[in-house]
Phi, psi and omega in degrees: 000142199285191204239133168254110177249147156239157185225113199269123181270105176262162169341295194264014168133234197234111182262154180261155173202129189268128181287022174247005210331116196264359199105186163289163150204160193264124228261165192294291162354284228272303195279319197277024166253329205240350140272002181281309172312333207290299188310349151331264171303313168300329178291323190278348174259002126327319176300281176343300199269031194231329185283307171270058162252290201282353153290322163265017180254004160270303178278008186263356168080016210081015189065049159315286171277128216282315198273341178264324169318321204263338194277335178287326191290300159315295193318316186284317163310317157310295166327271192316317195294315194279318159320334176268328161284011170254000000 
C-alpha cells in the first residue's frame, strides 16, 4: 500500500506529513525556494561588492594608490568568486 501524505499548509509554506510516522518533512517546493533566497542574497551581495569596487577604482587614482587599489582588487574577486557559486 503506497504511503498517504497530506499537506499540511503552515504559515511559512508546507510540510508533507505520512501515515508511517515519520513526522514532518519539508517539501521539495519548500528546499528549491530557499536556495532561490540562498541564490538571492549571493547575487545580491556580488552587486555590491562589484559597486563598491568600481568606487574605489575611481579613488585608486589609476591604480596609483596602494589601499583603494588593493581594496578594488578584493572587491572584484569577491564579486566573480559569488557569481560563480550562484
Amino acid at each position: 500500500m503506497a504511503e498517504l501524505r497530506a499537506a499540511v499548509s503552515t504559515g511559512g509554506g508546507c510540510l508533507e506529513t505520512d501515515t508511517a510516522g515519520d513526522g514532518p518533512r519539508v517539501s521539495r517546493v519548500n528546499q528549491q525556494g530557499a536556495t532561490m533566497v540562498w541564490h538571492s542574497l549571493l547575487l545580491l551581495v556580488a552587486i555590491a561588492c562589484e559597486t563598491l569596487a568600481t568606487g574605489l577604482l575611481k579613488m585608486s587614482d589609476g591604480m596609483s594608490r596602494l589601499w583603494p587599489t588593493v581594496g578594488m582588487l578584493v572587491g572584484y574577486v569577491a564579486a566573480l568568486f559569488l557569481l560563480s557559486s550562484c
